[in-house]
N, CA and C of each residue as an Amber inpcrd file, in Angstrom:
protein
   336
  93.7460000 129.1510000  82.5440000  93.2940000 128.6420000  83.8260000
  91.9600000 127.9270000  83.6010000  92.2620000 126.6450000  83.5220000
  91.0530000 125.6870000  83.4650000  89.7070000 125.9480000  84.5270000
  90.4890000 125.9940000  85.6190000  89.4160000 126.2600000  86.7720000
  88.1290000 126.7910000  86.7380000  88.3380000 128.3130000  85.6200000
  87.6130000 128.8150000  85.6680000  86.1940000 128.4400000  84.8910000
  86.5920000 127.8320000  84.0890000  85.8160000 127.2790000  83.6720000
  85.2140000 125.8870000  84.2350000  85.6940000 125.1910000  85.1260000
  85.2220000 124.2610000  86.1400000  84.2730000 124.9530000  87.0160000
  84.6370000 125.9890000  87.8460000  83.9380000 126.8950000  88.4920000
  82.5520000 127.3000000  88.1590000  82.3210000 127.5290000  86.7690000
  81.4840000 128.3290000  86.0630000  80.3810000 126.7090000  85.6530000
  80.5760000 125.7500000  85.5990000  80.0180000 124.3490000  85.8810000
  79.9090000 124.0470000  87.4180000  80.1920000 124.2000000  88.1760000
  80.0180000 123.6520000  89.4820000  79.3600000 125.3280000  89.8810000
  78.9850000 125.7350000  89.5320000  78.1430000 126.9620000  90.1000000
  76.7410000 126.9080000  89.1820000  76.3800000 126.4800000  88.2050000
  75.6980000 126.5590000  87.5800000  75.0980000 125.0310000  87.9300000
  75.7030000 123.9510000  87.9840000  75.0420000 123.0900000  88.6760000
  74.5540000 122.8810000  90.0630000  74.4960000 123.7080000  90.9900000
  74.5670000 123.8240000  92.0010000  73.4060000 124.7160000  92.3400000
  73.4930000 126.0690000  91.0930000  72.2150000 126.9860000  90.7500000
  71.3910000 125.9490000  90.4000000  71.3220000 125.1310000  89.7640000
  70.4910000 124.2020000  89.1160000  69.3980000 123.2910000  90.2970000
  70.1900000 122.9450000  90.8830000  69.7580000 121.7010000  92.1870000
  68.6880000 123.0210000  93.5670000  69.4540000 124.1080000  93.4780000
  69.1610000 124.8430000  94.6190000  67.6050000 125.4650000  94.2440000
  67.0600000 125.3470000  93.3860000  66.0130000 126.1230000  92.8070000
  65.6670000 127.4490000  92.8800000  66.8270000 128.3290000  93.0050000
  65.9910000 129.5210000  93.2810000  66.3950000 129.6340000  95.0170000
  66.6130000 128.7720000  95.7910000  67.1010000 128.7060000  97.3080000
  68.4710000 129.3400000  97.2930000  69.0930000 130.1310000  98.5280000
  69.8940000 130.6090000  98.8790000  71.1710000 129.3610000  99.0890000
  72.1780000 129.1280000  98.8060000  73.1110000 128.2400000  98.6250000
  74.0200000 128.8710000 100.0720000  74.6510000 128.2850000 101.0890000
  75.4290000 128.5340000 102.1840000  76.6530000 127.8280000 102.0440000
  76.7260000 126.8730000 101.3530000  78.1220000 126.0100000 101.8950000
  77.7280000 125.1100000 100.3760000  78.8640000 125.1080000  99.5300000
  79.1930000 124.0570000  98.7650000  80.4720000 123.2700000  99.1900000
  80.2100000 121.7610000  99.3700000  81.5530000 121.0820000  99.5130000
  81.6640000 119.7710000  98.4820000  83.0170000 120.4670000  97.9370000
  83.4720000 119.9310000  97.0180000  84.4980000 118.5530000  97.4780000
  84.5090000 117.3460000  96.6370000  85.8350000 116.3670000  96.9580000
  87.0260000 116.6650000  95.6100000  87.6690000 116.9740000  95.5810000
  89.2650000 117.2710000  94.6680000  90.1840000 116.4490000  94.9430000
  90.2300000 115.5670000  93.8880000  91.2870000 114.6920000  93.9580000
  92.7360000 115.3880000  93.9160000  93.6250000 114.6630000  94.7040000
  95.2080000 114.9510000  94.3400000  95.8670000 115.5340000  93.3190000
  95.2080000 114.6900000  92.6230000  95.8370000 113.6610000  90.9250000
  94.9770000 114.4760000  90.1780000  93.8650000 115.2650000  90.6010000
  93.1880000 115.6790000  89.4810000  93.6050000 116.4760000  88.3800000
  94.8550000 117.6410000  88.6780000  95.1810000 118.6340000  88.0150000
  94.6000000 119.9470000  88.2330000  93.9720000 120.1610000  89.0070000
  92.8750000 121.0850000  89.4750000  93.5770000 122.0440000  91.1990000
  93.7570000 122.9720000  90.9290000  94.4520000 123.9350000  91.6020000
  93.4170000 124.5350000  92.2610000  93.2370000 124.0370000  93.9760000
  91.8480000 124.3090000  94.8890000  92.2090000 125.5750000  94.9470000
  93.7230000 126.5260000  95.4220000  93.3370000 127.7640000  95.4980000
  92.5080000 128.8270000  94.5750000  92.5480000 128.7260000  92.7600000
  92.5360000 129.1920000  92.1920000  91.0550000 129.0480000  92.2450000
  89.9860000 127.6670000  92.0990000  89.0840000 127.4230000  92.1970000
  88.4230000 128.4310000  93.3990000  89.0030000 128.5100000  94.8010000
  88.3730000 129.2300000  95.7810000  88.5080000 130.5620000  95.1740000
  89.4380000 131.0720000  94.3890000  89.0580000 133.0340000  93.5320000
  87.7670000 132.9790000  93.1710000  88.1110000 131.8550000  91.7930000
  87.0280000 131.4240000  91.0400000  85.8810000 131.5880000  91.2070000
  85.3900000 131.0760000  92.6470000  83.9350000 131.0020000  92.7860000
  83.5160000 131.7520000  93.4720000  84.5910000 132.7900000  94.1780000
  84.0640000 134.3060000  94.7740000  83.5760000 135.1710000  93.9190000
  84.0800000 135.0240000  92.4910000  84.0710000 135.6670000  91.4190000
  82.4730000 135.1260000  90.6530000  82.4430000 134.3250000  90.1720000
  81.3310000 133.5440000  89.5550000  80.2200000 133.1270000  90.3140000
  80.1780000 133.4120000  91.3670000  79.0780000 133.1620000  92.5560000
  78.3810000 134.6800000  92.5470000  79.4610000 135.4640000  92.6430000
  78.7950000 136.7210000  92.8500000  77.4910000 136.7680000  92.4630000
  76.0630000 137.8500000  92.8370000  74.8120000 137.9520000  92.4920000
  74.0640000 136.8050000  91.9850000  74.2940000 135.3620000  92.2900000
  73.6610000 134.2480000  92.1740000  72.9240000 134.0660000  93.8050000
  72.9870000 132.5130000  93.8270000  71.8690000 132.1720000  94.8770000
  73.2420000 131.8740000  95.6490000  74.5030000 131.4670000  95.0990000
  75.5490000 130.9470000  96.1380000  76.6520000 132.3080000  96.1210000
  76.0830000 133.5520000  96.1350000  76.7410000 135.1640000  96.8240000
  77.3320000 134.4880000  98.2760000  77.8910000 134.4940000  98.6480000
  78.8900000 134.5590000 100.0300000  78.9270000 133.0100000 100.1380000
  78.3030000 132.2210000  99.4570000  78.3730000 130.6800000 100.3640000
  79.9060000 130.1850000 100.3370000  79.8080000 129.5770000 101.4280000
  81.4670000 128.8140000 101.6190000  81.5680000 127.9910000 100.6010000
  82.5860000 128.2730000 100.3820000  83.3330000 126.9250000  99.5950000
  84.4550000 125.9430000 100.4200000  84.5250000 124.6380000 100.5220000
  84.6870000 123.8920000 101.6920000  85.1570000 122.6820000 100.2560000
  86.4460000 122.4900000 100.4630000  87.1310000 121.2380000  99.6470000
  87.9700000 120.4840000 100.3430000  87.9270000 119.6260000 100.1260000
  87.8940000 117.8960000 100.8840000  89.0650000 117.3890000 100.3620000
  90.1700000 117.2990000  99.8820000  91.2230000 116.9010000  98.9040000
  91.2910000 115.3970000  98.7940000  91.1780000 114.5850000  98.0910000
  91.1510000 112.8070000  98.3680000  92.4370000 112.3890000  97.7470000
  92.6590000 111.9740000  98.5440000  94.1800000 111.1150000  98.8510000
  94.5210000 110.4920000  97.8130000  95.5110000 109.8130000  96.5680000
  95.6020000 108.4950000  95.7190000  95.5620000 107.3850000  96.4790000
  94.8580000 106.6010000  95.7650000  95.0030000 105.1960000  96.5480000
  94.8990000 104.4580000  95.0500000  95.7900000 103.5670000  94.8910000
  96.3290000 103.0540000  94.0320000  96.5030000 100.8930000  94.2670000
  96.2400000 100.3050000  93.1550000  96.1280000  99.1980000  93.6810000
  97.1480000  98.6890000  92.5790000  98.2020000  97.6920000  93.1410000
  99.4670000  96.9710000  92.0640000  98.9130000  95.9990000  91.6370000
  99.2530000  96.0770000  89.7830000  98.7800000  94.9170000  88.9160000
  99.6230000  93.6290000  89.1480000 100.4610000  93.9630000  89.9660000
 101.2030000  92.7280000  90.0910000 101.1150000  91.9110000  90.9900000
 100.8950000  92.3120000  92.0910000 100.7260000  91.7590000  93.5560000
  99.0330000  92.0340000  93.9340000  98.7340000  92.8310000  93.4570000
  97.2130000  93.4170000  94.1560000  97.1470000  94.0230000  95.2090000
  97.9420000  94.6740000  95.5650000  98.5680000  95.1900000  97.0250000
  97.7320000  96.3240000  96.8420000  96.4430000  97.0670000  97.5180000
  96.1680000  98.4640000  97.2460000  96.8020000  99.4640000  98.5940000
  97.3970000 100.1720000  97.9690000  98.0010000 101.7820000  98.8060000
  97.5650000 102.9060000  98.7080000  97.6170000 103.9130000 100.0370000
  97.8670000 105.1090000  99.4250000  99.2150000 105.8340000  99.2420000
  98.9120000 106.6220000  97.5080000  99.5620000 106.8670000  96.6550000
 100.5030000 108.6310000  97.1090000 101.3520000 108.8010000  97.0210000
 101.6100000 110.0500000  97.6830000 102.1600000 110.7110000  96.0110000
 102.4840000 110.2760000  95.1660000 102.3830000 110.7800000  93.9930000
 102.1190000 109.5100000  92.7630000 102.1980000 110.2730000  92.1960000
 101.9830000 108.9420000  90.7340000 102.7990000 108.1130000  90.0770000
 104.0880000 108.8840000  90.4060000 104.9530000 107.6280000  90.2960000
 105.4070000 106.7970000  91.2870000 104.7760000 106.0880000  91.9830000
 105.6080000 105.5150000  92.9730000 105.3460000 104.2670000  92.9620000
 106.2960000 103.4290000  93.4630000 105.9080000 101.9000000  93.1310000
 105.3800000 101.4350000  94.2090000 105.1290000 100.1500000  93.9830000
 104.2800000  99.4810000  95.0420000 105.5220000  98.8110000  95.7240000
 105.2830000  98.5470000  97.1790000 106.2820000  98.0300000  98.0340000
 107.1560000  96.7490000  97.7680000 106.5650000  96.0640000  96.3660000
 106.6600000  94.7900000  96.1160000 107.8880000  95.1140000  94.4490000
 108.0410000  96.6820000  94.4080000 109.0170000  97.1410000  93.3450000
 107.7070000  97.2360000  92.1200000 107.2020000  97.0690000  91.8270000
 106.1290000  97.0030000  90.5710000 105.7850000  98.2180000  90.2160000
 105.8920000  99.0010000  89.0800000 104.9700000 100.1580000  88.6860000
 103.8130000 100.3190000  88.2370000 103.4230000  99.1870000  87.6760000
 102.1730000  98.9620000  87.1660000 101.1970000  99.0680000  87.9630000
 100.5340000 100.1960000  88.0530000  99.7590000 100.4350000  89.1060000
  98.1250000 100.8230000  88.0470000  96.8170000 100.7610000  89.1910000
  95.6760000 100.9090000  88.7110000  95.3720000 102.6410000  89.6890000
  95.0040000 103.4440000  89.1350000  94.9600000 104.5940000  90.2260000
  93.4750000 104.6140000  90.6800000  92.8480000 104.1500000  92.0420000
  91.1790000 103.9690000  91.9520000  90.7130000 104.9970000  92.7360000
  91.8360000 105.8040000  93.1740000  91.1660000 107.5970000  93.9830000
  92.3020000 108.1590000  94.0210000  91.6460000 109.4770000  93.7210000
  92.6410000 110.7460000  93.2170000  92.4670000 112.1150000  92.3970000
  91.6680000 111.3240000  91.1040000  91.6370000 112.0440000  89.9290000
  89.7990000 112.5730000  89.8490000  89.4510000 112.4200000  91.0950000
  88.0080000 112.8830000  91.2290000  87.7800000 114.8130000  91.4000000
  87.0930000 115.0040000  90.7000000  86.2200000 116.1740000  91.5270000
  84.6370000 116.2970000  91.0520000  84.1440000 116.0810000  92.6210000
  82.7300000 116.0030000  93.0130000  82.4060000 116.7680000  93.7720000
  80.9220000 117.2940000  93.1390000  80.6150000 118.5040000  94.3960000
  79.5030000 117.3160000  95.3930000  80.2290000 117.1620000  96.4520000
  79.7840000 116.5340000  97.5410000  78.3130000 116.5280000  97.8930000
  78.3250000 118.1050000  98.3660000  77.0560000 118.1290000  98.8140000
  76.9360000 119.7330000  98.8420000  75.5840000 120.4020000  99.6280000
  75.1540000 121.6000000  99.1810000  74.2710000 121.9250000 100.4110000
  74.6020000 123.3490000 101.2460000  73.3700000 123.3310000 102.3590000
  72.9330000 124.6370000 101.8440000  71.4390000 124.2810000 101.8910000
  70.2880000 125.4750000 101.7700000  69.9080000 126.0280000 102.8740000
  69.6720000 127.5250000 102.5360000  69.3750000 128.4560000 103.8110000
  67.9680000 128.1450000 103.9610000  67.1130000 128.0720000 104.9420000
  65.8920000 127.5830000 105.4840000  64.6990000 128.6180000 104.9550000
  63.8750000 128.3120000 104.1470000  62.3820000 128.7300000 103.7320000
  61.5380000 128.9880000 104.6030000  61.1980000 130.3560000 104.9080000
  60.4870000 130.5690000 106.2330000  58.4950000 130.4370000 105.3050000
């Protein structure tokens, strides 16, 4: 399980940015196409969060759609899997969203 080791990077970068601040909500973008299994990731980081700065914070993933543009026509779509052709019959496709995962963004609990 790859994840876990994705997990164990997106928690540690996240420790990184937060300084020492309480972490509430990480939101992640996960592409389609990425290969990356969001349920397993959400164990993951209940697990690997534990006794850090992001202990209970949500985890909140965004899934991004394929959108795919044909080398033949230039027609860009969205992609509902990877093989699919473009409306114009063409397979030759460019894949330009899908295969992302980005941790979006990050909310800190407030410094009294």
């Amino acid at each position: 399980m790859h994840e876990l080791g994705i997990t164990c990077n997106i928690v540690a970068i996240v420790r990184e940015a937060a300084n020492g601040r309480k972490v509430s909500r990480v939101t992640l973008e996960v592409g389609r196409f990425s290969g990356v299994m969001t349920d397993a990731l959400v164990f993951c980081f209940e697990v690997v969060a534990r006794h850090t700065e992001l202990d209970g914070a949500t985890l909140d993933i965004r899934e991004v759609d394929g959108h795919a543009r044909c080398l033949a026509c230039g027609a860009e779509f969205t992609a509902a899997t990877l093989h699919v052709p473009c409306a114009c019959g063409s397979r030759r496709l460019l894949l330009l969203r899908g295969e992302e995962l980005k941790i979006k963004s990050m909310e800190l609990e407030e410094v009294n």
